[in-house]
C-alpha positions in Angstrom: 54.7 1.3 23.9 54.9 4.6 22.2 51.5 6.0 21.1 51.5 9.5 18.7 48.7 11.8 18.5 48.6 14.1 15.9 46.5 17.5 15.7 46.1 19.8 13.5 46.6 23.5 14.4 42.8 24.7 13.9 42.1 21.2 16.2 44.4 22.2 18.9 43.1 25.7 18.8 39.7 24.4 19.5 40.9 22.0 22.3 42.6 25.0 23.7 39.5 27.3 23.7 37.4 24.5 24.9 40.0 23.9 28.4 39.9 27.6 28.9 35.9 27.7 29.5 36.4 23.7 32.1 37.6 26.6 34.7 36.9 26.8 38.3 34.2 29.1 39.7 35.1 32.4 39.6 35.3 36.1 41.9 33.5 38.9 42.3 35.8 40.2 40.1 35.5 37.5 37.4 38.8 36.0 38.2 38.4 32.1 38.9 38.8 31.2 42.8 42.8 30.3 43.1 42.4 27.8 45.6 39.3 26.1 43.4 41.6 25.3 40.3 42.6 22.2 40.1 46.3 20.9 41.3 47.7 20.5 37.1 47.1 24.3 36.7 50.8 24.3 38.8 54.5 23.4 37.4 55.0 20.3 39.3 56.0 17.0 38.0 53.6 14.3 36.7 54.8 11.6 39.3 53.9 14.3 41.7 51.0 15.1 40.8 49.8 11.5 40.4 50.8 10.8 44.0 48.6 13.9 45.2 45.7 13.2 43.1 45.7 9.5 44.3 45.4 10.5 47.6 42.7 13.9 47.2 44.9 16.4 46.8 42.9 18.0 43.5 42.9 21.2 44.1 45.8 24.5 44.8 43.5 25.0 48.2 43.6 21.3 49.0 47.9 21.5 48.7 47.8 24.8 50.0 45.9 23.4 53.2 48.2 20.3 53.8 51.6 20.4 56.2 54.4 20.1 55.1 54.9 16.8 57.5 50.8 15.3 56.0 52.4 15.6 52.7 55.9 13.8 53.1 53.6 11.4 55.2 52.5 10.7 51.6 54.0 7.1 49.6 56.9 7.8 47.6 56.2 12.1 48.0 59.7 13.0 49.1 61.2 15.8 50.0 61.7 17.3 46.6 58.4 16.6 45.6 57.4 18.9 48.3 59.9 21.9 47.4 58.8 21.4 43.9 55.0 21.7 44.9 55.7 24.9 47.7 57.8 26.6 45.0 54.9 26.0 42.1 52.3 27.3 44.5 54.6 30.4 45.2 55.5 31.3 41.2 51.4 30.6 40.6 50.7 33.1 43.7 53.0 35.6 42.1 51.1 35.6 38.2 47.6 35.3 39.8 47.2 37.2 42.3 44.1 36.8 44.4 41.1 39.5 44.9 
């Protein structure tokens, strides 16, 4: 099943503006709180992210915090699941740097 959803720009636009204010609490310096944010802010693939969020991994500090071994302990979260997650946590780290 195939299903199409069309938008039209001043739509998206709105939809846009309306994610950007759904963020996580924020700094001092009004920066929102990395580790707060919530796991599909990073690269990583949708079977990945399924697999974490079924099993309370919603969060960059919630990934962050796991071992490596807790999260190939996970069903079906492999080894490259886990590169991709470590390497998507380190490119995020590197554009949003923390307080």
């Amino acid at each position: 099943m195939k299903i199409t959803v069309e938008f039209d720009e001043q739509e998206f636009s709105q939809f846009l503006e309306w994610r950007r204010t759904q963020v996580a609490p924020t700094s001092k310096s009004g920066q929102p709180e990395i580790d707060a944010l919530p796991i599909h802010y990073l690269s990583i693939s949708t079977y990945a992210l399924h697999i974490l969020n079924h099993h309370g991994v919603s969060t960059i500090g919630d990934a962050r915090g796991k071992l490596d071994r807790e999260l190939l302990n996970l069903p079906n979260f492999g080894r490259k699941s886990l590169n991709d997650l470590r390497d998507a946590i380190k490119a995020f780290d590197a554009t949003h740097p923390k307080d």
